[in-house]
C-alpha positions in Angstrom: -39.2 -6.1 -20.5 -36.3 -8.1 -19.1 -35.9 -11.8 -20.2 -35.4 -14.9 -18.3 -31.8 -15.5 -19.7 -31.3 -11.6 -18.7 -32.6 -11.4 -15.3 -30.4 -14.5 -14.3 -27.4 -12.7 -15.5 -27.3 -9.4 -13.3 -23.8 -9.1 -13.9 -23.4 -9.0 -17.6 -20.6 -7.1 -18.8 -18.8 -6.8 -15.5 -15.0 -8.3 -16.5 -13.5 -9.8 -13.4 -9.4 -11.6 -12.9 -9.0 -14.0 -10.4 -5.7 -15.2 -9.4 -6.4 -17.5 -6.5 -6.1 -21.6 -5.7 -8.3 -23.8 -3.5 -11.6 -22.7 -2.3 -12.9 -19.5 -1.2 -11.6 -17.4 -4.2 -12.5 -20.4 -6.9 -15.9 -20.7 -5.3 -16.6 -16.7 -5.3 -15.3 -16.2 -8.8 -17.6 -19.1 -10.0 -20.4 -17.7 -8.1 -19.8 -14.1 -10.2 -19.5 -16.0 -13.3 -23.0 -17.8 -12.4 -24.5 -14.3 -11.9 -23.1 -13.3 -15.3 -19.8 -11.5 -15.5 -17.1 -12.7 -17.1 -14.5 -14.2 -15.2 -11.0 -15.0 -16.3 -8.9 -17.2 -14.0 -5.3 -16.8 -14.6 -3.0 -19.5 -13.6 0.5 -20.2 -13.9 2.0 -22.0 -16.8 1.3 -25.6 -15.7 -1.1 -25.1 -13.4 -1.9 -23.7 -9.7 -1.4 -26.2 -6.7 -5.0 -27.4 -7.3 -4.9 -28.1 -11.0 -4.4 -31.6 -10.1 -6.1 -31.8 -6.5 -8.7 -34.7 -5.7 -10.9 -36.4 -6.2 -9.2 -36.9 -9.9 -10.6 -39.7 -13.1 -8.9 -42.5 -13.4 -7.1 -40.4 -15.9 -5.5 -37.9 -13.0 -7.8 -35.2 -14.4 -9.4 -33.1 -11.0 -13.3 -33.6 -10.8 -12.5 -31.0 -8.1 -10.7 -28.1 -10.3 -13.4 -28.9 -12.7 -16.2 -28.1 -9.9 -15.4 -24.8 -9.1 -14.3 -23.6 -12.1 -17.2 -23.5 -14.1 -18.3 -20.9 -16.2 -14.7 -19.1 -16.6 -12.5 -18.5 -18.8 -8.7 -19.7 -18.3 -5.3 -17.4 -19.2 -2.1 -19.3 -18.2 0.6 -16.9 -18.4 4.4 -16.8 -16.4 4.0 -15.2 -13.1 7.4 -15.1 -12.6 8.6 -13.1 -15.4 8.4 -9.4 -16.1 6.5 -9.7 -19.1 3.7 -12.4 -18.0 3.3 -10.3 -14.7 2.9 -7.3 -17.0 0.2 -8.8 -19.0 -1.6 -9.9 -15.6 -1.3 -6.5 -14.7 -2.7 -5.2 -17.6 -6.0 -7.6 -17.9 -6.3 -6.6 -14.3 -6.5 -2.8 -15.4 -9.0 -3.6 -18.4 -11.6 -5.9 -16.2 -11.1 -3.4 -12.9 -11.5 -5.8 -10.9 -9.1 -8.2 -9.0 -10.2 -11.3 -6.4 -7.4 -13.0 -5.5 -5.9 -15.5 -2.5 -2.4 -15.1 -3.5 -2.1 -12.6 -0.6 1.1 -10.6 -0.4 2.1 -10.3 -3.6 3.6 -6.4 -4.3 2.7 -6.8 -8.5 -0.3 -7.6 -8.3 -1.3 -5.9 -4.8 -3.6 -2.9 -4.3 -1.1 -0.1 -4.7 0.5 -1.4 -7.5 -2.4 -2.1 -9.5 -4.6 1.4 -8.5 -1.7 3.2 -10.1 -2.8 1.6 -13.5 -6.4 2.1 -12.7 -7.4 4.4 -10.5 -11.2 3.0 -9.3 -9.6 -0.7 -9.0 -11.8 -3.0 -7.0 -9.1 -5.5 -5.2 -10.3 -8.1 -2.9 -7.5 -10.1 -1.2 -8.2 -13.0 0.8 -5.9 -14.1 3.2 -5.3 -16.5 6.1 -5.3 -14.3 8.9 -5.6 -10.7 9.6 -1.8 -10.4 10.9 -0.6 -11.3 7.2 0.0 -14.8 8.6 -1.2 -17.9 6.5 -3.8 -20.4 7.3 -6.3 -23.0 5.7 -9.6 -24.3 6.6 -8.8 -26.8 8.6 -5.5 -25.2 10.7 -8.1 -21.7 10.9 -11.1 -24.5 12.3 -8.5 -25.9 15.0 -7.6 -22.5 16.8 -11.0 -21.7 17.3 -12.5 -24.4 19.2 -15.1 -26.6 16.8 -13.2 -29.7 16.4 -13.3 -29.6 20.0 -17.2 -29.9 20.2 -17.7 -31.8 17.6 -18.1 -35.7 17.7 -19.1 -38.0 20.7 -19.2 -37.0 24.0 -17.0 -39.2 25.4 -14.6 -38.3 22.6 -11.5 -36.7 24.7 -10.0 -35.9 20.7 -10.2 -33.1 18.2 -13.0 -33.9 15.3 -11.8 -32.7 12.0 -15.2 -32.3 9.6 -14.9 -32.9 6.1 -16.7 -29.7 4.8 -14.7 -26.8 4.1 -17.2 -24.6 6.0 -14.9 -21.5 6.1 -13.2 -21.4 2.6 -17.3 -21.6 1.4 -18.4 -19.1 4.0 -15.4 -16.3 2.9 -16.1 -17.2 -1.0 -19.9 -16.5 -0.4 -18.3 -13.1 1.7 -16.0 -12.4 -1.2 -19.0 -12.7 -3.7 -20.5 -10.4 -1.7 -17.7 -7.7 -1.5 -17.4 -7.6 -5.6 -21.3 -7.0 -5.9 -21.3 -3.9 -3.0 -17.7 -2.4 -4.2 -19.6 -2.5 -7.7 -22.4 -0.7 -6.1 -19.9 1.8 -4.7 -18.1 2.6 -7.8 -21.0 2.9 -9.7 -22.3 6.0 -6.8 -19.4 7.2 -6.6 -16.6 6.5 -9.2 -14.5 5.2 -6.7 -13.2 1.4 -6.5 -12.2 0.0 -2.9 -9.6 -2.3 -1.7 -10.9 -5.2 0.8 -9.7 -7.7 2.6 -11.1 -11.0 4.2 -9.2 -13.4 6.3 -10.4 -16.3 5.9 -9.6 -16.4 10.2 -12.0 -14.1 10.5 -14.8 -15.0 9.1 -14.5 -18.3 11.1 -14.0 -16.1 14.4 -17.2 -13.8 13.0 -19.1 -17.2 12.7 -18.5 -18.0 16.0 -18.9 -14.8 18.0 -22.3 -14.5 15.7 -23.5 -17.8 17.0 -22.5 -17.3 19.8 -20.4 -19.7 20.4 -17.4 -17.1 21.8 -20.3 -15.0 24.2 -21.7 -18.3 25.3 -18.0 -18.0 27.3 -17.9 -14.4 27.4 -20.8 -14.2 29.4 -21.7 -16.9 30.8 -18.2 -18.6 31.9 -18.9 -21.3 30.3 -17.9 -23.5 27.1 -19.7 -25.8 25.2 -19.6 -29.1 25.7 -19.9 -32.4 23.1 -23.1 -34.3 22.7 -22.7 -35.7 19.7 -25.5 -35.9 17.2 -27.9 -34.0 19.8 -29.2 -30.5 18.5 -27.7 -28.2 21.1 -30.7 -26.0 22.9 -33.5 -28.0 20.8 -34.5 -31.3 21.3 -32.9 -33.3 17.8 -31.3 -37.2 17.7 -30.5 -39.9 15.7 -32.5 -43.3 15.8 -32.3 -46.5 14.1 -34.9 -48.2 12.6 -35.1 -52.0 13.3 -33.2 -52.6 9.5 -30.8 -50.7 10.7 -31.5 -47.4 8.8 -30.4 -44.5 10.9 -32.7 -41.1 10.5 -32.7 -37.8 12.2 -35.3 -36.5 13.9 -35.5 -32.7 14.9 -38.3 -30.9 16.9 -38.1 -27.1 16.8 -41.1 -26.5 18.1 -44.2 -27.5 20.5 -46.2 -28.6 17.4 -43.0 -30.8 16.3 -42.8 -32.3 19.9 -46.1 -32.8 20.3 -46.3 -34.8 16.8 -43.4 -36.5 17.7 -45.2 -38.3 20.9 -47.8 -38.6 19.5 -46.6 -40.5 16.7 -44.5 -42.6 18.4 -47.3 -43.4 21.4 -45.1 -41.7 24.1 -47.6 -39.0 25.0 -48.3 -40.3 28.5 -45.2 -41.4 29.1 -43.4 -38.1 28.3 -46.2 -36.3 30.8 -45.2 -38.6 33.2 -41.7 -38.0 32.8 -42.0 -34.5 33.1 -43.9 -34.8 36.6 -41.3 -36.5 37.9 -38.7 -34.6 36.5 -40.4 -31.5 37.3 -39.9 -30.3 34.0 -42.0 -28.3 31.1 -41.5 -29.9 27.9 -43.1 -26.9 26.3 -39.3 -25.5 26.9 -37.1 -26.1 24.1 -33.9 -25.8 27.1 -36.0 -28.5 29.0 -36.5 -31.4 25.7 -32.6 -30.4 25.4 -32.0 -30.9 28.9 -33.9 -34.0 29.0 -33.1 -35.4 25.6 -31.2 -38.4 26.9 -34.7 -39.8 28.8 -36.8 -38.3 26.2 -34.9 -40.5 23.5 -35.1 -43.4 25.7 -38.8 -43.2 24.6 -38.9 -42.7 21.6 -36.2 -45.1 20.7 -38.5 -48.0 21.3 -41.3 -47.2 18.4 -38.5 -46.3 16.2 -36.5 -49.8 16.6 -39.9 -51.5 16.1 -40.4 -50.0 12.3 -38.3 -50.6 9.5 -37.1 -47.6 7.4 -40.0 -47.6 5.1 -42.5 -47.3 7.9 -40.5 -44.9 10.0 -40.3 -42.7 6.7 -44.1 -43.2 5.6 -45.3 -42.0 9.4 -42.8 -39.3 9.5 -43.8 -37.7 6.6 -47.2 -37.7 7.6 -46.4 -34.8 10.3 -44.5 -31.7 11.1 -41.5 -33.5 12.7 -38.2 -32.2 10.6 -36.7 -35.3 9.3 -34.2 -37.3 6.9 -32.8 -41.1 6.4 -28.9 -40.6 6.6 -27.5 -41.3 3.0 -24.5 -41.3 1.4 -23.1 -39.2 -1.7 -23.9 -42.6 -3.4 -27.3 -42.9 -2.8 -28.2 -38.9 -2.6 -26.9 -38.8 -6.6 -29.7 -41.4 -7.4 -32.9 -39.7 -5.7 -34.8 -36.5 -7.1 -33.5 -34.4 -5.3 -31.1 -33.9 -7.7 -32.3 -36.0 -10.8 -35.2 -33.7 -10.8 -34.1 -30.8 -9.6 -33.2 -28.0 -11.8 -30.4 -26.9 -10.1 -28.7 -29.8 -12.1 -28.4 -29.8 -15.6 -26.5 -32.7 -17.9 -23.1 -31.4 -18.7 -20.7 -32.5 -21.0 -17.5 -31.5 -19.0 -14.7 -32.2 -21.2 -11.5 -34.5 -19.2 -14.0 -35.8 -16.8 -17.2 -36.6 -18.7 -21.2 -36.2 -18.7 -22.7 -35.8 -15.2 -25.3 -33.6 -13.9 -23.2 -30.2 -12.6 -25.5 -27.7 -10.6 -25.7 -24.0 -11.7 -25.7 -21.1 -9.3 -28.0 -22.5 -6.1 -30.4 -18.9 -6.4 -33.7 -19.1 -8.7 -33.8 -15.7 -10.2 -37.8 -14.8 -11.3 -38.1 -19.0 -11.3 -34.9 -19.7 -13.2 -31.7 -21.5 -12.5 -28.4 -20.7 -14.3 -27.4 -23.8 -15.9 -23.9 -25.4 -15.4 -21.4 -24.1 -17.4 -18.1 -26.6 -18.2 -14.6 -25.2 -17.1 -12.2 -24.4 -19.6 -8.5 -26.6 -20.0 -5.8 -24.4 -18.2 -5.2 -21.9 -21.1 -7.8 -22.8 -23.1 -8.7 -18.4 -23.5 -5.3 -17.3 -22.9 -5.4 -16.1 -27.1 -8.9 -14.8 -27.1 -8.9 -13.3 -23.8 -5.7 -11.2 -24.9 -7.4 -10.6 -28.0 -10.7 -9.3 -27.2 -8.9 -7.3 -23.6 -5.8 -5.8 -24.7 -6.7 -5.8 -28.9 -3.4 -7.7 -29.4 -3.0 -9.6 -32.7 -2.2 -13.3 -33.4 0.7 -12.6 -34.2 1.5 -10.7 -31.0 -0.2 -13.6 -28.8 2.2 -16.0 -30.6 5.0 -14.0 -30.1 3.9 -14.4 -26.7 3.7 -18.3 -26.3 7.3 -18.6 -28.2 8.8 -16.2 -25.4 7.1 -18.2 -22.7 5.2 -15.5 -21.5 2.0 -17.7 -21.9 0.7 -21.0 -22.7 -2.3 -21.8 -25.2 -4.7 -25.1 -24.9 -3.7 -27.8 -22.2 -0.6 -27.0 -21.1 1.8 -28.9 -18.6 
């Protein structure tokens, strides 16, 4: 019989490099670490351009690198000279298995690296599918959602503060190592595959149909601020001046909804004279600027506490705005065992969540991230079988660093 610990570790003894920065790569490699394999993150000597990214401790030390490095394992060697890049080469050969966002680079690319191992699995992410390079927010721009997003008499871009495509192509990569694992195991053969992070935005958008809302129709979507487009969803205000958003879905949702907030006769009215059919979800999204007109009234005659204790009393989809502040304090993640207290060395005890999946009822627990190098002499040891004394040979020739360097 398979054990807990087991079952939430699929990928036990699966050996994975990533050489990568940022996001997308960071995020997949910890999400294959949280599964169970054993991910080492090489870095160059001093760091990547996100060793030191915010939010930091008052000490300068990244809360962010910290984040998404969990779990791993940390080599710091010289990229730039022959014999680091030939010891990144050669942990690449022994894992099989390469994820990087350092796109374009001829050592460490596909070709190079199959020719030490013939079933390599290489998974590049890049910025766009023409080689060129891009980010989540530049990627975000060219494709039309800051353009939507915000109020509607807003006549300028909206920039959003989640990284929605670097998560969205680290979830894809993820993905791509567990199915060319899959692959190789049917057919002994590895796979090279590439995702621009460009296009899974562009995928996103075409899937939701954002693209053959224009395609087909002729026409583009417009802003509407905190509105729900096609559904009937808003924000109110309570009279303390807590703001909450309300979301009906469906006919029961709508029909609780008036009910609840005594608008029931007033909303049949309004359709009759409207001539509309509020069992529609395109008519309550039509509509929704008289329909919240209604409803506003009961909701700036509650308080928050009353507006939350009748809401939760029906099917209406719901929640108070809150900030990071106040979400850290409520149980939803002080009693949630997706967090677990970790002792994250250079940044301190918090509660870190695992991987977000239960597997057979059970969450994999945080892991801390290492120092930058804090492997770099076990990881040669226990990949390559080289000796101490070769590993210090190593550090003196400034092939690699050992502990917290730069």
């Amino acid at each position: 019989m398979t054990s807990t610990s087991e079952a939430t570790r699929p990928l036990a003894g699966v050996r994975i490099v990533e050489i990568s920065s940022f996001v997308a790569v960071p995020l997949a490699g910890m999400t294959l670490a949280q599964l169970g394999a054993e991910v080492t993150r090489v870095d160059p000597i001093g760091g990547a351009a996100d060793y030191r990214r915010w939010p930091v401790t008052g000490e300068g030390e990244s809360i962010y690198w910290a984040g998404l490095n969990k779990g791993k394992r940390s080599v710091a060697a010289d990229v730039r000279s022959d014999e680091g890049r030939d010891l990144i080469k050669r942990l690449i050969a022994s894992s099989g298995i390469l994820i990087t966002n350092v796109a374009g680079r001829e050592w460490h690319s596909y070709e190079t690296l199959k020719a030490l191992r013939s079933d390599l699995i290489h998974v590049e992410v890049s910025g766009r599918a023409d080689g060129g390079t891009g980010v989540d927010y530049t990627v975000n721009a060219g494709i039309g959602f800051p353009l939507v997003t915000g109020p509607a008499e807003l006549a300028t871009p909206v920039n959003h503060v989640l990284p929605a495509w670097d998560v969205a192509c680290g979830l894809y990569t993820a993905l791509a190592v567990v199915t060319a694992l899959r692959h190789r195991d049917v057919t002994g053969e590895g796979q090279r595959i590439g995702i621009p992070l460009e296009n899974v935005a562009l995928a996103t958008a075409g899937n939701l149909g954002f693209f053959t809302e224009v395609m087909v129709n002729g026409t583009a979507r417009e802003r509407i601020g905190n509105s729900v487009y096609g559904q009937y969803g808003q924000d109110f205000v309570s009279s303390d001046g807590v703001s909450f958003m309300v979301v009906a879905l469906t006919g029961r949702h709508f029909r609780d909804l008036t009910e609840l907030t005594g608008t029931t006769k007033a909303v049949a009215a309004l359709a009759e004279t409207l001539g509309a059919d509020f069992s529609d979800e395109g008519q309550r999204f039509v509509h929704r600027d008289a329909l919240s007109g209604l409803f506003a009234e009961w909701f700036t005659a509650h308080t928050g506490d009353e507006i939350s204790a009748a809401l939760s009393a029906t099917s209406v989809l719901w929640e108070r705005y809150r900030t990071f502040a106040e979400a850290t304090t409520e149980d939803r993640v002080t009693d949630n065992p997706l967090f677990t207290s970790l002792d994250q060395p250079r940044i301190g005890s918090y509660l870190a969540p695992g991987l977000p999946i239960s597997i057979d009822g059970q969450y994999s627990p945080a892991v801390a991230s290492p120092a930058l190098g804090d492997d770099t002499v076990a990881v040669l040891g226990e990949w390559l079988g080289l000796t101490a004394d070769q590993v210090d040979g190593l550090v003196a020739s400034g092939a690699v660093a050992t502990g917290r360097a730069g």
